[in-house]
C-alpha positions in Angstrom: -19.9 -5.8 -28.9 -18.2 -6.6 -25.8 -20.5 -7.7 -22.9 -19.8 -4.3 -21.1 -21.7 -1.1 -20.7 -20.8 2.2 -22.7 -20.8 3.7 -18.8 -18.7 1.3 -17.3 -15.9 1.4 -20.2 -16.5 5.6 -19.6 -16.3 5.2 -16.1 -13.3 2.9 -15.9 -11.5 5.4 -18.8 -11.4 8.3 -17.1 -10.5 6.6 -13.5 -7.4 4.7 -15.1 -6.4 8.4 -16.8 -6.9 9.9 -12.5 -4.6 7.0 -11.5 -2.2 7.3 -14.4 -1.6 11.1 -13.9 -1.8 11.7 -10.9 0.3 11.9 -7.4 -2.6 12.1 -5.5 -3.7 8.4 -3.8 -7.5 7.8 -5.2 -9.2 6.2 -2.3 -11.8 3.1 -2.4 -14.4 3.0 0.3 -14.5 -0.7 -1.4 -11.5 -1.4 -3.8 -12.3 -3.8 -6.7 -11.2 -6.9 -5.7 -9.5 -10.0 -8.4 -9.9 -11.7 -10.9 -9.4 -7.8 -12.7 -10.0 -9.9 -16.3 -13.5 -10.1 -17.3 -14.6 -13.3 -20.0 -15.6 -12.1 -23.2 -19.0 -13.6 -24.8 -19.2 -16.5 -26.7 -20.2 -14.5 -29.6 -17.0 -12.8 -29.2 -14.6 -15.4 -28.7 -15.7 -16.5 -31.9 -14.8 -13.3 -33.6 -11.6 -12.7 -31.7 -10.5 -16.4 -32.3 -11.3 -15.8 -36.5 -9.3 -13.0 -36.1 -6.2 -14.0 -33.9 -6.3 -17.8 -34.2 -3.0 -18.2 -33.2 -2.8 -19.1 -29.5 -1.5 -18.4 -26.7 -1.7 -14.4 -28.3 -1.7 -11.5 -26.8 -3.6 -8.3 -28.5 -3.0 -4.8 -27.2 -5.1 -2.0 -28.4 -3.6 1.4 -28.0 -2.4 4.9 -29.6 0.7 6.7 -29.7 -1.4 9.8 -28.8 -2.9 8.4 -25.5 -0.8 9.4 -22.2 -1.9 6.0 -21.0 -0.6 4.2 -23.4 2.4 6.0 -23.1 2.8 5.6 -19.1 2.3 1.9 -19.5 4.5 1.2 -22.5 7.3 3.6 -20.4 7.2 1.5 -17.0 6.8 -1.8 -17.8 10.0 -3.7 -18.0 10.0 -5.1 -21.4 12.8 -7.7 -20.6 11.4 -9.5 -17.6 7.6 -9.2 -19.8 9.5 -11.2 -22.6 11.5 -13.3 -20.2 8.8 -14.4 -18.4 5.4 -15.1 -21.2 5.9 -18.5 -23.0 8.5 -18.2 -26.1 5.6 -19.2 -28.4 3.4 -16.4 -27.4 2.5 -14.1 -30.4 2.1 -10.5 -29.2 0.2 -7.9 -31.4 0.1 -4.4 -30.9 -2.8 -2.5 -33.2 -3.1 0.9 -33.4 -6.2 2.9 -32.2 -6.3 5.9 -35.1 -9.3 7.5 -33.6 -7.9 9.6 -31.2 -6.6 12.9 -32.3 -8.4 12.6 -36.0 -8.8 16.6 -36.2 -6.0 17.2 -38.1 -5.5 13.3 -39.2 -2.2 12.8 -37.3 -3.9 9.5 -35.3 -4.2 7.9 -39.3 -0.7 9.2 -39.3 0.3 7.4 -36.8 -1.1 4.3 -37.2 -0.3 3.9 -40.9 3.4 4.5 -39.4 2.8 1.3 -36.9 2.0 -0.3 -39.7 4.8 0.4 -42.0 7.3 -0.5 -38.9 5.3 -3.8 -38.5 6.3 -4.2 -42.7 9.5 -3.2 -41.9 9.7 -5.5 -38.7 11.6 -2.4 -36.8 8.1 -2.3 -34.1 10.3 -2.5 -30.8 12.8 0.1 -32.4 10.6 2.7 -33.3 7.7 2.7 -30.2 9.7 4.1 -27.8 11.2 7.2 -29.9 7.8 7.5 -31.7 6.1 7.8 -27.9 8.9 10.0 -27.0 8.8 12.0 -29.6 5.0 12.7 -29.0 5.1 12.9 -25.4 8.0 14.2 -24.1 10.0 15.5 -27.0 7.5 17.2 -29.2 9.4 16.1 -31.7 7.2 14.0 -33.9 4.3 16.0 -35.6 4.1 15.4 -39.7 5.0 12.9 -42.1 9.1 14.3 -42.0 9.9 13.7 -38.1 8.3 10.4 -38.3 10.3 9.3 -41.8 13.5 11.1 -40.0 12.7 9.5 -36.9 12.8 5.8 -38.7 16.3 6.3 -40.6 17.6 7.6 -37.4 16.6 4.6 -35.4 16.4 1.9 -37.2 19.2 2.4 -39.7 16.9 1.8 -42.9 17.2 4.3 -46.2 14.8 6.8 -46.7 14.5 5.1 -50.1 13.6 1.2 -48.1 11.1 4.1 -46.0 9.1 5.4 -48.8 9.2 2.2 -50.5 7.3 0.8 -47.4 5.4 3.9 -46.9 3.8 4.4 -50.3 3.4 0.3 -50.9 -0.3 -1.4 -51.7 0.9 -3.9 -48.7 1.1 -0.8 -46.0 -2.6 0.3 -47.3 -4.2 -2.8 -47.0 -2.9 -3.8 -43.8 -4.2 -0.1 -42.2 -7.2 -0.4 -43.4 -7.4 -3.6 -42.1 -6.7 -2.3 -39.2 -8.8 0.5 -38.8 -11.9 -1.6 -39.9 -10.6 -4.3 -36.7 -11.2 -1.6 -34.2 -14.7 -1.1 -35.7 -15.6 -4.6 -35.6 -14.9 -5.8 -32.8 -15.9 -2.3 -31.2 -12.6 -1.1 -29.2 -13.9 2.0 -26.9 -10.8 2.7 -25.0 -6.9 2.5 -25.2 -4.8 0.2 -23.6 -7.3 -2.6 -24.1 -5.7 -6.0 -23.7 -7.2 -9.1 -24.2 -5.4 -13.0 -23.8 -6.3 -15.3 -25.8 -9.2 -14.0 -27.1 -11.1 -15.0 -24.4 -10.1 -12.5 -21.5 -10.3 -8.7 -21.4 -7.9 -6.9 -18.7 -9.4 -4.4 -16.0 -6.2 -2.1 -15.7 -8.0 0.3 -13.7 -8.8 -1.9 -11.3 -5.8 -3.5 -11.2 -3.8 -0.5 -10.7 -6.6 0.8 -7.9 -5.5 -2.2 -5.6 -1.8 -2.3 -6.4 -0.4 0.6 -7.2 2.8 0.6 -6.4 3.4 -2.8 -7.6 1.0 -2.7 -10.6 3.3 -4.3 -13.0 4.3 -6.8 -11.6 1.0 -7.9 -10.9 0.2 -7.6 -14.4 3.1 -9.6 -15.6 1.7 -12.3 -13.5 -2.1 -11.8 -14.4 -0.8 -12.1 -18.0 0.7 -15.6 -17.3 -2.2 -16.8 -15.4 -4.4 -16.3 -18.3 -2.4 -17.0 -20.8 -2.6 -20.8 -18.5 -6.2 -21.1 -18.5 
C-alpha cells in the first residue's frame, strides 16, 4: 500500500539487520544522502489520518521478537526522546505478531502489549519483556510473561487475568492485527510522523552511525514541524 517496492523494503530489511549486528563498518561507494523520510501517498495519508487522527502522533511498528527492535528500543535514551518531542505528542507503539507465528508466541506477544496498553503499565513492561526475550531467555509462555507483569509492575495476578481474559484485550488485538494488514506493514521498526512521513532507518544509520540517535531524535522533531 505504501508507495515503495516489495525489493526495496527487502533490500533495506536485511541492510538495517547488517548494520544493527554487526561490528564490521558496511561501506557506501555512494551513501544515501537526507531527507532519510520518504512522503507517504495521498491515498495513504488518508488511511493513516482515519486511523491516527490525533496529531502531532507518532506510530511505531515493531515486535518483541525482532533483534532490531530490540537494539533500538535498548540505545535510544528515552529521557531526552521524551524531553525533547512536543508534550502533546501522542506516541503509539503496535505490535507486529507475524514474526515468529510457528509456535504462536508473536500472537503471544502482542496480545501481552495489548493487555499492558489496558493496564497502562507499557513503559514498565517493554524493557523486561525485550529482555526477557533477548538477553534473559526468560520469557517463553503465557507464565513468564504473567510472572514477568506482577513482578514489574506491582499489579495482582488476579487485576492480570482480569485484563488478560477481558472482551476489551480481544478486540483491541484483533484490531491490531487487522491494522498491520491494512495498511500493509512489511518490516519492523517502521515509524511514520504524522501520518504523512515514513522513516528510512537504514539509511539513516548508514550515514551516521555513531551518532544515529541523535540524529533521529532530531529527524523526529523536524517532521513532527512540517
Amino acid at each position: 500500500m505504501i508507495n515503495i517496492k516489495k525489493k526495496s523494503i527487502l533490500f533495506f530489511s536485511m541492510l538495517f539487520l547488517l548494520l544493527v549486528t554487526s561490528n564490521n563498518c558496511f561501506a557506501y561507494r555512494n551513501p544515501p544522502k537526507e531527507p532519510f523520510y520518504e512522503v507517504l501517498t495521498k491515498e495513504d495519508q488518508l488511511l493513516y489520518n482515519k486511523e491516527f487522527n490525533n496529531k502531532p502522533v507518532i506510530v511505531e511498528f515493531f515486535s518483541f521478537l525482532c533483534p532490531h527492535c530490540y537494539e533500538f528500543y535498548k540505545n535510544i535514551n528515552k529521557k531526552i526522546f521524551i524531553n525533547k518531542i512536543p508534550k502533546n505528542t501522542k506516541i503509539i507503539k503496535i505490535h507486529y505478531s507475524k514474526i515468529g507465528q510457528e509456535n504462536g508466541f508473536a500472537t503471544l506477544l502482542g496480545y501481552a502489549w495489548v493487555v499492558a496498553k489496558i493496564l497502562n503499565v507499557e513503559n514498565k513492561v517493554i524493557g523486561p519483556i525485550f529482555d526477557g526475550i533477548h538477553n534473559t531467555n526468560t520469557i517463553h509462555d503465557y507464565k513468564s510473561i504473567k510472572k514477568l507483569f506482577v513482578k514489574v509492575t506491582g499489579i495482582t495476578e488476579n487485576a492480570f487475568d482480569a485484563a488478560w481474559d477481558s472482551n476489551i484485550a480481544k478486540i483491541l488485538f484483533e484490531k491490531d492485527y487487522d491494522l498491520v494488514e491494512k495498511l500493509d506493514i512489511n518490516l519492523v521498526p517502521n515509524i511514520f510522523i504524522n501520518n504523512k512521513y515514513i522513516i528510512n532507518l537504514s539509511s539513516l544509520y548508514a550515514v551516521y552511525k555513531d551518532h544515529f540517535y541523535s540524529h533521529y531524535i532530531n529527524l523526529i522533531l523536524k517532521l513532527l514541524k512540517k
